[in-house]
C-alpha positions as CSV (number, residue, x, y, z in Angstrom):
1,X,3.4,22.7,6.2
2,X,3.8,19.6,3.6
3,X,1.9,16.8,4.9
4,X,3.9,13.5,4.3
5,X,2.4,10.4,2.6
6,X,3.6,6.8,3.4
7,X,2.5,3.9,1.5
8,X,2.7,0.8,3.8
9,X,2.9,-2.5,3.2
10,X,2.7,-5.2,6.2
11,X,3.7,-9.0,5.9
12,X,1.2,-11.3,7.6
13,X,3.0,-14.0,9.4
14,X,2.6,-17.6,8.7
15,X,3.1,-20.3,10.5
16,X,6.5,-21.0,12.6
17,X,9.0,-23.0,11.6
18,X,9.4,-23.7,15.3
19,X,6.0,-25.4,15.1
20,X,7.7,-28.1,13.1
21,X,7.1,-29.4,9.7
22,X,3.5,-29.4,8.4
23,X,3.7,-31.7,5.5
24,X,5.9,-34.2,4.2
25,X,9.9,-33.6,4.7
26,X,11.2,-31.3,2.1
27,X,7.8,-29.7,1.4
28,X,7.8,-26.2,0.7
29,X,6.0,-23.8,3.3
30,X,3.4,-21.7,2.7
31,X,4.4,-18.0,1.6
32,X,3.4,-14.6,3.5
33,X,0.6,-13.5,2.4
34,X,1.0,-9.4,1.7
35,X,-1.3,-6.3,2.9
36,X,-0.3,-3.1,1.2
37,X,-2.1,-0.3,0.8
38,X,-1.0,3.3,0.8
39,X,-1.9,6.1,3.6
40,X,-3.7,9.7,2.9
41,X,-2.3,12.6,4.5
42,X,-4.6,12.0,8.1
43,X,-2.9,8.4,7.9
44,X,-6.7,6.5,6.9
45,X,-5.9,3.8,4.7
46,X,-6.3,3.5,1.2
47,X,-6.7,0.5,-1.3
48,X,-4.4,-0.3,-3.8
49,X,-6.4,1.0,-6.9
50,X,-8.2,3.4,-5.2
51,X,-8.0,6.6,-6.3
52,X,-7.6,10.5,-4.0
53,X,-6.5,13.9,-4.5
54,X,-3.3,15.2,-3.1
55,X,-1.8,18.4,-2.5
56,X,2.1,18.5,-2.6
57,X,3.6,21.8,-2.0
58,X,1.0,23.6,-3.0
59,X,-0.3,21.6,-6.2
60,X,-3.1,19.1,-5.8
61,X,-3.0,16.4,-8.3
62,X,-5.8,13.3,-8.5
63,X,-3.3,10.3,-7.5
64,X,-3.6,6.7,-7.3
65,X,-2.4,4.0,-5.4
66,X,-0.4,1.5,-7.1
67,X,2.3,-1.2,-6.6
68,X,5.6,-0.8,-7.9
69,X,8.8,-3.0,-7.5
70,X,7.0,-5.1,-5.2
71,X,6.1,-1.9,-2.8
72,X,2.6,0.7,-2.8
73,X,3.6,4.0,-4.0
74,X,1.3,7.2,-4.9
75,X,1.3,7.6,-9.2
76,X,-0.2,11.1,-10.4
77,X,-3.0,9.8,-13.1
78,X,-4.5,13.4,-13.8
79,X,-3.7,17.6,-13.1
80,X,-5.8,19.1,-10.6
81,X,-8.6,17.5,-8.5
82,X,-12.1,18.2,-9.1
83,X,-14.3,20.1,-7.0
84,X,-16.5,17.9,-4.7
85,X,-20.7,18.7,-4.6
């Protein structure tokens, strides 16, 4: 059975425009502030930059978490994962 990892990447919400202008008219609004981060294979979370071992169909590979094109993906940065003491 594969296990299937999701990077995920959440936009925190800022304020509503319903709320009405905070600032002068024709101010810009603040942005959305981003929280991505990538998933192991139980779903626990991992940092962006962190690094983990993964096993896809049957080969484990030392993988890290990175952004690409504005979304978290998983990018193989060594063969084989060491074993742990």
């Amino acid at each position: 059975m594969r296990a299937l990892v999701l990077p995920v990447c959440w936009l925190a919400a800022g304020p509503s425009l319903a709320e009405g202008p905070t600032d002068a008219p024709g101010a810009p609004t603040p942005s959305a502030a981003t929280d991505c981060y990538c998933t192991d294979s139980t779903g626990g979370r991992v940092e962006l930059g962190e690094s983990i071992c993964l096993t896809v169909d049957g080969r484990s590979f030392i993988a890290q978490c990175q952004m690409s094109l504005n979304n978290p993906m998983w990018r193989e940065i060594s063969e084989g994962c060491a074993p742990s003491s």
